[in-house]
MARVEX-650686 format. One record per residue (C-alpha): x, y, z. Coordinates in steps of 0.5 Angstrom, whole numbers, padded with zeros to 4 digits, always signed. Example, Ala and Ser with C-alpha at 12.3 -4.5 7.8 and 13.67 -1.06 7.14 Angstrom:
% MARVEX-650686
+0025-0009+0016 +0027-0002+0014 
% end
This chain:
% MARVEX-650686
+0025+0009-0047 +0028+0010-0039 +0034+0007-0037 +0036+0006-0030 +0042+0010-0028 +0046+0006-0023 +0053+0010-0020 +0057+0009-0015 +0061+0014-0011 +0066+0015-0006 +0069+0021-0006 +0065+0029-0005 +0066+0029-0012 +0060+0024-0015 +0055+0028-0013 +0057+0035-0018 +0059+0029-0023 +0051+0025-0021 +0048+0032-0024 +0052+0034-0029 +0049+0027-0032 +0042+0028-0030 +0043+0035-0033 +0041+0038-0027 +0045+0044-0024 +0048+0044-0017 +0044+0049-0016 +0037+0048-0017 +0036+0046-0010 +0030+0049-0007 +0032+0054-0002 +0025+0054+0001 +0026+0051+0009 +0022+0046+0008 +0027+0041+0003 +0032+0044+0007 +0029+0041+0012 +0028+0035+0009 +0034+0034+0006 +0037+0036+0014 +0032+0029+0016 +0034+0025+0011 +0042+0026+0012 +0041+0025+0020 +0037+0019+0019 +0043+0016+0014 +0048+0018+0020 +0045+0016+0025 +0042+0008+0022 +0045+0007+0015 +0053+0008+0018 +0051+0003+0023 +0049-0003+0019 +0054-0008+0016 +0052-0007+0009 +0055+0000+0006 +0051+0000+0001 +0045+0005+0000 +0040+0005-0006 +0037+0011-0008 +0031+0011-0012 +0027+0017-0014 +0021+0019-0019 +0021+0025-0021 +0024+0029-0017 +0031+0030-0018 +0032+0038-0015 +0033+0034-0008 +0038+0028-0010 +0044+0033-0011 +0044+0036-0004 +0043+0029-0001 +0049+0026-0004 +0054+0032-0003 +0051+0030+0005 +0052+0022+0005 +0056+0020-0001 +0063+0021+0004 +0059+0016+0009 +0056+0011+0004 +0057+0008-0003 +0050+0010-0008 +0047+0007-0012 +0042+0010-0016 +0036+0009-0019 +0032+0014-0024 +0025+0012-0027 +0026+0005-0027 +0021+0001-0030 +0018-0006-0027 +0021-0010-0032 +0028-0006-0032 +0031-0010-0026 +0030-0016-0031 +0033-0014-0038 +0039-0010-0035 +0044-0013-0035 +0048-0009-0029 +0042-0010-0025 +0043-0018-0027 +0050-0018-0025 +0049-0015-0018 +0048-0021-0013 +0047-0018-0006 +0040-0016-0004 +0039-0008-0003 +0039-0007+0005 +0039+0000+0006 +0034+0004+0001 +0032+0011+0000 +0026+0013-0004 +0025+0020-0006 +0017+0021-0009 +0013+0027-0011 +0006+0023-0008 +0003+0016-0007 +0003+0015-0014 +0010+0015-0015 +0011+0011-0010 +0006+0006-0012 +0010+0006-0019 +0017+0005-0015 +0013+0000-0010 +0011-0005-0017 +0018-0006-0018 +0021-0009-0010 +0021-0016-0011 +0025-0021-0006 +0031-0023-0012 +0033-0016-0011 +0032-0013-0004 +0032-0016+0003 +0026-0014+0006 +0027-0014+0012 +0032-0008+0011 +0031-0001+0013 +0027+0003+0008 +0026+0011+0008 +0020+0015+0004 +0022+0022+0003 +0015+0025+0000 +0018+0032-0004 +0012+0035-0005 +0008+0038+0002 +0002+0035+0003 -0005+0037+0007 -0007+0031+0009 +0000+0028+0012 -0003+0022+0016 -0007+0019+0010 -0001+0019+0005 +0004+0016+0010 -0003+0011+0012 -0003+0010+0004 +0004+0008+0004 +0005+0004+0010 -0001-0001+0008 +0003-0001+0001 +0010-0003+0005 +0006-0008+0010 +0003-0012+0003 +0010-0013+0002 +0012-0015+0010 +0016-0010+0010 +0017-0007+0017 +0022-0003+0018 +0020+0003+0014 +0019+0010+0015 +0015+0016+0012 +0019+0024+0012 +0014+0028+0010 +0014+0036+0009 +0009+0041+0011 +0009+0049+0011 +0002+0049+0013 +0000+0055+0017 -0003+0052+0022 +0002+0048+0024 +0010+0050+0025 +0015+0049+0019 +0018+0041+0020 +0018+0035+0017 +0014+0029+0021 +0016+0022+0021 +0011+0017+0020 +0012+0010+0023 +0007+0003+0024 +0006-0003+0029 +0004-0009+0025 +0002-0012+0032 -0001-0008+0038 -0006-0006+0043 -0013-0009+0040 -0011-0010+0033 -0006-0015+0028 -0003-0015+0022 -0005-0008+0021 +0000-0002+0018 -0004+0004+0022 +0001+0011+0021 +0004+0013+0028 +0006+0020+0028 +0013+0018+0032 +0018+0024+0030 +0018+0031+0029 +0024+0034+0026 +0025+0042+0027 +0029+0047+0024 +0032+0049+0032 +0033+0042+0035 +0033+0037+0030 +0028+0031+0032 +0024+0033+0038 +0023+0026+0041 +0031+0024+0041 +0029+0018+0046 +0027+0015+0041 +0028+0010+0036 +0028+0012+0028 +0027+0004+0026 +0024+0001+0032 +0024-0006+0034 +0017-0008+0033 +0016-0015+0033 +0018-0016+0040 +0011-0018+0043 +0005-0020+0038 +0000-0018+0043 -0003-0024+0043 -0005-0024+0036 -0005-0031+0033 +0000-0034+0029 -0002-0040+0024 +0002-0046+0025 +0002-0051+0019 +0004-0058+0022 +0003-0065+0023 +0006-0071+0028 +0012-0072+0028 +0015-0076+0033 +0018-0074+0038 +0019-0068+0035 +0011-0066+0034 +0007-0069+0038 -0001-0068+0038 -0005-0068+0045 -0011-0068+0042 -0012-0069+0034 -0019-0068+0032 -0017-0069+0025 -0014-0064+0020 -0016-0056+0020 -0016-0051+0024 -0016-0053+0031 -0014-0051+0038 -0010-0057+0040 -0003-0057+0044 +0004-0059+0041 +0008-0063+0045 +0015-0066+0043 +0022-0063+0042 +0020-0058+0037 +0013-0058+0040 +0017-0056+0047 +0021-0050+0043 +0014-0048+0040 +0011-0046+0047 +0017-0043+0049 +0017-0037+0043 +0010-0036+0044 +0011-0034+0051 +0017-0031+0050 +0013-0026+0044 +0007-0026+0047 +0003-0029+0040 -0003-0034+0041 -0002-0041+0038 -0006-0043+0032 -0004-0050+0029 -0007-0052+0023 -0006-0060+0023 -0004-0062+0015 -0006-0067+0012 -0005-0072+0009 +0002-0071+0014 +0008-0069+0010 +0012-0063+0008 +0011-0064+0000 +0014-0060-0005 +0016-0053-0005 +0016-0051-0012 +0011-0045-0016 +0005-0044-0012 +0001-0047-0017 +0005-0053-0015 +0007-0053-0008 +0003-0058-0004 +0003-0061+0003 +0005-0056+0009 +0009-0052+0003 +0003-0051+0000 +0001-0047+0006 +0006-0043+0006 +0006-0042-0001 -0001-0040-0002 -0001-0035+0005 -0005-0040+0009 +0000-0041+0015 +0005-0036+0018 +0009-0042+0019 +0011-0049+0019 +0015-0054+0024 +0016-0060+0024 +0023-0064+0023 +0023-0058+0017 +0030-0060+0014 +0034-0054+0011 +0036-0056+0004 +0037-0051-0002 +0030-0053-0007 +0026-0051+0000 +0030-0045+0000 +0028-0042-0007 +0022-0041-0005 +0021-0041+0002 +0026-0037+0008 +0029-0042+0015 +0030-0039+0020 +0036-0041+0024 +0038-0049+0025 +0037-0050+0032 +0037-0058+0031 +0042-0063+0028 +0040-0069+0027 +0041-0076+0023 +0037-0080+0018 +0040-0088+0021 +0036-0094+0018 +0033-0100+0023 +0035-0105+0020 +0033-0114+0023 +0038-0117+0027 +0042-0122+0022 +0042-0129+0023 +0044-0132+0030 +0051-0136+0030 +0051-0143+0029 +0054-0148+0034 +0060-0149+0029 +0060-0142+0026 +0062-0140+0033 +0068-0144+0033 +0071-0142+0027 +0069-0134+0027 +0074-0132+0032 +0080-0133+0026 +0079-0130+0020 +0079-0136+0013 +0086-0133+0012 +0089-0136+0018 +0084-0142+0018 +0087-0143+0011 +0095-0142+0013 +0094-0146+0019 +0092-0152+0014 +0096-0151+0010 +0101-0152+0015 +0099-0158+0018 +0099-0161+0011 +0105-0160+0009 +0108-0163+0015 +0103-0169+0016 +0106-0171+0008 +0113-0170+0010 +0112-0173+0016 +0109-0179+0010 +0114-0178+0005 +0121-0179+0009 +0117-0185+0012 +0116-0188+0005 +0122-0187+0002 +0127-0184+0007 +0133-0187+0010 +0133-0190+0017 +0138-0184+0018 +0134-0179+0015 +0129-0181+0020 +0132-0181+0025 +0135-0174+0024 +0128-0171+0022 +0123-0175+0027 +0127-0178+0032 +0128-0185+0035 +0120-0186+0034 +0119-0185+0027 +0112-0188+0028 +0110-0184+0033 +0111-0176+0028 +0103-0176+0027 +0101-0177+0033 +0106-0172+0036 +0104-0167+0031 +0097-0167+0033 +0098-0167+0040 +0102-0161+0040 +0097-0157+0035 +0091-0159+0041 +0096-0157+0046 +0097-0164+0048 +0105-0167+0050 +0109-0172+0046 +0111-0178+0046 +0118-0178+0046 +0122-0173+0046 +0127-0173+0041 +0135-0173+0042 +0138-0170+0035 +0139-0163+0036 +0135-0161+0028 +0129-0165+0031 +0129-0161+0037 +0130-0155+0034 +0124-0156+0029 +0118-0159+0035 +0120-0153+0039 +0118-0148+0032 +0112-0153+0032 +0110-0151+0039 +0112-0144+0040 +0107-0143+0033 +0101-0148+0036 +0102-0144+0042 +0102-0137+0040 +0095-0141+0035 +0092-0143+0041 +0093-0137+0046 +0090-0133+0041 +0084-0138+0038 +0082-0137+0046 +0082-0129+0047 +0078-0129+0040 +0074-0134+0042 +0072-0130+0049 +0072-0123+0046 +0068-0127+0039 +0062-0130+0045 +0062-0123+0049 +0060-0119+0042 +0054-0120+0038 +0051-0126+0036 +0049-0126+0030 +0051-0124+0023 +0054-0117+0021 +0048-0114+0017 +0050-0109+0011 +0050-0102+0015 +0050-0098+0009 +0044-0096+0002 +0048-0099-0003 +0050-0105+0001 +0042-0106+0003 +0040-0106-0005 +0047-0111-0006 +0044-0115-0001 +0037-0115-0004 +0034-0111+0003 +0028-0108+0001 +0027-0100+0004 +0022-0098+0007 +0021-0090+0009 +0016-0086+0010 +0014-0081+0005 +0017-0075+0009 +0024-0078+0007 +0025-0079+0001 +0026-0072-0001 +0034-0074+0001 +0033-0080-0005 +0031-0074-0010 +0039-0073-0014 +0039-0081-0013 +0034-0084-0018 +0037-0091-0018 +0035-0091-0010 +0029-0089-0012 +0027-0096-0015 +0029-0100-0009 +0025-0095-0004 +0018-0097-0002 +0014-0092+0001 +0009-0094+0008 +0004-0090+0012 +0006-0090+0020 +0000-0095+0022 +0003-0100+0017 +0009-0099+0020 +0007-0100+0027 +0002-0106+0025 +0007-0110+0020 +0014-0108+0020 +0016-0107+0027 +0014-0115+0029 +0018-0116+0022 +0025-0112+0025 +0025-0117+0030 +0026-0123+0027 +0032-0126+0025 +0036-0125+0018 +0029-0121+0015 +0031-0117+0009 +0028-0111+0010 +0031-0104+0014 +0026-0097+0016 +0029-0091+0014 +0028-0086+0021 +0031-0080+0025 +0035-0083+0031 +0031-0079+0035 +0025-0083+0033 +0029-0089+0033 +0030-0088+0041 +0024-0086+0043 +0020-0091+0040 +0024-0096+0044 +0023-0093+0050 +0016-0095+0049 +0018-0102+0045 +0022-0105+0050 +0017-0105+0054 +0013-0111+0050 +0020-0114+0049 +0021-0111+0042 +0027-0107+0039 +0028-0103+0034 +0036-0105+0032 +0040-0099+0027 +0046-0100+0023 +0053-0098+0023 +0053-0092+0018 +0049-0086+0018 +0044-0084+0012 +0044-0077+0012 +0045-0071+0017 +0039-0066+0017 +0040-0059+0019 +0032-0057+0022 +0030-0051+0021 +0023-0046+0022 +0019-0045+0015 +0016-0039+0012 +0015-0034+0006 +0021-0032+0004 +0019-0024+0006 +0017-0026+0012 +0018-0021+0018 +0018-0026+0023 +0025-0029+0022 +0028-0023+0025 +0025-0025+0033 +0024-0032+0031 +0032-0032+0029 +0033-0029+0036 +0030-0032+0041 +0032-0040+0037 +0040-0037+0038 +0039-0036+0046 +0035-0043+0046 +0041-0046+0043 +0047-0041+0047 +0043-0043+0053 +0043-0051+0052 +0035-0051+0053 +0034-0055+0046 +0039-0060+0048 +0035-0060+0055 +0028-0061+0051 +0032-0067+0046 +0033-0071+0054 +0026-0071+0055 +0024-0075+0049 +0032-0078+0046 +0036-0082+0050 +0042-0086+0048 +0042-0092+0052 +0035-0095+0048 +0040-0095+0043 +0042-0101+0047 +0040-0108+0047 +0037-0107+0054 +0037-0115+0055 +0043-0115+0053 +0048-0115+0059 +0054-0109+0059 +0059-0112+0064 +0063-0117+0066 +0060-0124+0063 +0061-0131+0063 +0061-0136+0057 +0055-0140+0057 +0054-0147+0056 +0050-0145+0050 +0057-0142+0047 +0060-0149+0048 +0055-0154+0044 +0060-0154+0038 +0065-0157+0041 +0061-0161+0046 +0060-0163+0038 +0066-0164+0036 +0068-0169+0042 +0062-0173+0041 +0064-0174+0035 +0070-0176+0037 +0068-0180+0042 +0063-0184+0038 +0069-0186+0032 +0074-0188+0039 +0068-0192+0040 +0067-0195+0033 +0075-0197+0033 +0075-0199+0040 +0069-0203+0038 +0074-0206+0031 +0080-0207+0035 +0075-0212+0040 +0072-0216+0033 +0078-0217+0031 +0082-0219+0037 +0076-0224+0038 +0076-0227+0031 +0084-0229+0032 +0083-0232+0038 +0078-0237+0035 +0082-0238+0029 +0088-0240+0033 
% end
C-alpha cells in the first residue's frame, strides 16, 4: 500500500534527509540540459510568485518522478516550507490522519509529472477541502514531449474543469528542430471570440543564456479582468428594493434589466468587467436551501447543479450557505426589523393618568389618606387644644384646605401656631413640586405618541399573543429557534399587499410582518401616498451581512471580491441604498416634528372630570334649596 510521504523542511538540510527517506541518492539527478532546465524554471518561478504570497507553504506532489525533486528542494527549501506528497492515492487525503489534522487550504502547488496520465491521477485527488483553487498551480512535465501544445491543451482542460486559473505548464524539448528550452504554456478562460474555454497559450520560453525571453511578462497573469462580453448567468428573483425586475416575463431565462440597490451594483460590475448579463428569474422566488446537490432548491439549486455562475439578492452570509457555496465580500449590512400596527390610542382618562407612573399615583393617595384620616381622627377625638396646635383656629376647615392646596387652590385661614404652619408649608412645597411636574409630563405625555406602547421584540409578540407573519425568504434566521417556528406563519408578497398592509394600519391589531428596513422605507414612500404607513418596532431582529453567491471553486470571486471593495471604499453602495432607502419614511409623516400646541382633544378628560363636578355642585346646590324651602314652610 502507497503512503503519502508529508515532510516539512526549513533549513538546506532537508533536502539530502528527503532522499535518503525515498531512497534516492543526491546524485541521480539527470545531468541532461533539459531537467536542468526545468529544475532552473521552476525555481525562478518559486522565487519570483511563490515568496510573494502570504502563505509560505508549498505542496509539492509528484508521480514518479522523483530524480527531479532533490535538486528542486536544495534550490527553494531555504524560501519556503515543503511539504510532499509521493504516489498518493484518491482516498489517502481522507484516511490520513495528518492530512485530517491540516486545516489550511494549499495555496502554493508544484506538481511534478511524467505524462497526462500522471496528472490525471494526481488531478482526481484536488478537492476544495483541501486546496484552494484560486491558488497558483505549477505542472512540471519531466519527460519531453513531441506534441507540447497538445499535453499542455489536455491539462489545461483538466484545470479548467476544476475553475482553476492560475495555472501554468513547464514542459522540456530537446527536439532538433527547435532549440534546447522549457515552454510555458498558460490559457485564458475568456477572450476575443470564445468563453469558458481553456485553450493552451504558449506565453514563455526559458532558455539556457537569458532565462525567459519574454520577462515583460506576467508568469500567473491576471485573467479574469474583462469577460469579453461572454455572459454571466445570474439566478435571482424580486426583491425589494434590492432586486427589482423591469420587465418580468415569468421564470427562465430572460433578457430583462435588474433595477434596486443590488440591481444597480449588478450593472455596475458588468460594465466594469465587460460580461453580458444573463438573468434567470427563479422561481417559486426564494433562496432555498444550500445543502447536498440531491437536496438544494430554490436560487441554491442553481448554483449547486452549475445552472448559474451566480446568485444575488439580499443573500445574507451565514455559515450553512457557506458549507456548500463561496460569498463574495459583505458590501451591505442590513436589518431584519418587524412592521408591527400601531397599539390602541389613549383614552380621555388614560391621558390624565400616563404622565405619573402607578408608583406615584399610589404614594400621592396614600398620602392624602392618611392626612384626610388624622385630620378625622383628631376631630373625633382630639382636645380642642390638640386641635388647635395641629390644625389651627379652624378645625373644620383642615378638609377642604388639604384639597384646595393639592389642586393648587389657597386656604381659608391661615394657621397661627408655628407646628401648624410648619406642616401646611410641607404640604404645599410637596403638592407644589407634584403639580409642576404632572404638567411637564403631561405636555411631553401629549406631545409623544398617542397610542399604546406595542412589544417591540419576538418573545415579547408571541407573549402578547401577535401573530408573525414573514416571508419564506425569512424564516432561515428561525432555523436554531424551533419554538419561534411555531408561532411564524409563512405568506406570499400578494397576500401581503392585499391583506396584511390594511390590517397594520388599524389600531391594536395583533399582527407584525418581518421585513428588511430597506423595504419598510421604500414601501412607504409609496404607501404614504395612499395615506398608509408601515410602523417598525424598537428593537432590531437580526442583522444580515449581504453577500454575492456562487460555487465554492468559483473563479469569479477573485474580480468580483475587487471590484465590490472599491464600490464600498468609494461610498458608491451607500450612494445606490439613497436612491431607494430613506430614513425619513420611517417617520409618521402627518406627524408634526416642531413645536406643537396641545389640542383640545387632549383635554377631554378633564373637561370630564369638571363636568362631572359641575353636575354633583349642581345636585347639592339643588339639595341645599329643597331643604331650605321644606323648613321654611314647616316654620
Amino acid at each position: 500500500m502507497r503512503l503519502p510521504w508529508m515532510y516539512a523542511f526549513r533549513n538546506c538540510l532537508a533536502p539530502v534527509l528527503l532522499l535518503s527517506m525515498l531512497h534516492i541518492p543526491p546524485w541521480t539527478l539527470s545531468d541532461s540540459s533539459t531537467d536542468e532546465l526545468l529544475v532552473r524554471a521552476t525555481v525562478e518561478i518559486v522565487q519570483r510568485h511563490y515568496t510573494t504570497i502570504t502563505s509560505k507553504q508549498l505542496y509539492l506532489r509528484s508521480e514518479n518522478t522523483s530524480e527531479l525533486i532533490g535538486e528542486i528542494l536544495k534550490r527553494t527549501a531555504t524560501h519556503l516550507t515543503v511539504l510532499l506528497e509521493s504516489n498518493l492515492p484518491s482516498s489517502a487525503a481522507e484516511q490520513s490522519p495528518i492530512l485530517g489534522r491540516h486545516q489550511q487550504l494549499r495555496v502554493l502547488n508544484l506538481v511534478i509529472v511524467a505524462d497526462y496520465e500522471g496528472f490525471r491521477r494526481v488531478a482526481d485527488g484536488f478537492s476544495d477541502e483541501l486546496y484552494d483553487f484560486s491558488g497558483l498551480y505549477t505542472v512540471l512535465v519531466a519527460t519531453a514531449s513531441e506534441d507540447r501544445l497538445e499535453l499542455a491543451g489536455e491539462i489545461l482542460r483538466t484545470l479548467w474543469a476544476l475553475y482553476i486559473v492560475n495555472a501554468i505548464v513547464l514542459i522540456g524539448s530537446t527536439d532538433e528542430a527547435s532549440a534546447t528550452g522549457v515552454w510555458l504554456y498558460t490559457y485564458f478562460p475568456y477572450g476575443e471570440g470564445y468563453c469558458e474555454r481553456a485553450l493552451p497559450v504558449m506565453w514563455n520560453v526559458y532558455k539556457p543564456e537569458v532565462g525567459f525571453v519574454h520577462r515583460d511578462r506576467i508568469l500567473f497573469p491576471r485573467k479574469l479582468r474583462n469577460f469579453y462580453s461572454c455572459p454571466l448567468v445570474v439566478a435571482t428573483f424580486p426583491v425589494y428594493p434590492f432586486i427589482i425586475p423591469k420587465s418580468a416575463a415569468g421564470a427562465g431565462v430572460v433578457d430583462v434589466e435588474l433595477d434596486g440597490i443590488e440591481g444597480m451594483l449588478l450593472r455596475t460590475l458588468m460594465q466594469r468587467l465587460n460580461f453580458r448579463l444573463q438573468v434567470t428569474l427563479v422561481d417559486p422566488p426564494e433562496w432555498g436551501t444550500a445543502g447536498p446537490r440531491a437536496q438544494a432548491t430554490g436560487a441554491s439549486a442553481y448554483i449547486r447543479h452549475l445552472r448559474a455562475n451566480l446568485t444575488i439578492g439580499y443573500w445574507a452570509t451565514t455559515l450553512h450557505r457557506n458549507r456548500y457555496m463561496a460569498n463574495s465580500f459583505s458590501y451591505f449590512t442590513s436589518q431584519l426589523v418587524l412592521a408591527i400596527a400601531p397599539g390602541e390610542p389613549y383614552t380621555s382618562l388614560e391621558l390624565l393618568r400616563l404622565p405619573f407612573a402607578t408608583p406615584i399615583w399610589s404614594l400621592l393617595f396614600v398620602s392624602f389618606t392618611v392626612g384626610l384620616a388624622a385630620i378625622g381622627i383628631l376631630r373625633q377625638r382630639g382636645s380642642n387644644a390638640l386641635q388647635r396646635l395641629v390644625l389651627g383656629r379652624t378645625p373644620a376647615s383642615a378638609w377642604p384646605d388639604m384639597v384646595g392646596v393639592l389642586l393648587g387652590g389657597a386656604t381659608v385661614r391661615a394657621p397661627t401656631r408655628n407646628f401648624a404652619r410648619i406642616l401646611l408649608l410641607w404640604w404645599l412645597a410637596g403638592t407644589l413640586v407634584l403639580r409642576s411636574a404632572y404638567t411637564g409630563s403631561m405636555f411631553r405625555f401629549l406631545q409623544a405618541g398617542r397610542n399604546h406602547t406595542v412589544p417591540a421584540s419576538i418573545p415579547e409578540l408571541i407573549t402578547a399573543g401577535y401573530r408573525l407573519y414573514m416571508y419564506r425568504n425569512y424564516s432561515f434566521i428561525f432555523d436554531a429557534y424551533p419554538h419561534i417556528q411555531q408561532h411564524m406563519q409563512l405568506v406570499t408578497s400578494q397576500q401581503f399587499r392585499d391583506v396584511i398592509v390594511d390590517e397594520l394600519q388599524m389600531s391594536g391589531a395583533p399582527l407584525s410582518v418581518l421585513l428588511p428596513l430597506e423595504t419598510v422605507t421604500f414601501l412607504n414612500r409609496n404607501f404614504t401616498r395612499e395615506g398608509q404607513l408601515l410602523r417598525i418596532s424598537r428593537d432590531r431582529v437580526y442583522v444580515a451581512k449581504l453577500a454575492i453567491y456562487t460555487q465554492r471553486s468559483s473563479p469569479l470571486l477573485g474580480p468580483l471580491n475587487k471590484m465590490l471593495e472599491i464600490f464600498v471604499s468609494s461610498g458608491l453602495l451607500n450612494r445606490w441604498a439613497g436612491q431607494y432607502h430613506q430614513l425619513q419614511f420611517l417617520a409618521d409623516p402627518y406627524q408634526y416634528r416642531g413645536r406643537q400646541q396641545i389640542a383640545l382633544t387632549d383635554m377631554v378628560g378633564a373637561f370630564v372630570i369638571l363636568l362631572v363636578g359641575l353636575g354633583l355642585s349642581s345636585v347639592a346646590f339643588v339639595a341645599e334649596l329643597t331643604l331650605a324651602a321644606n323648613k321654611n314652610i314647616r316654620t
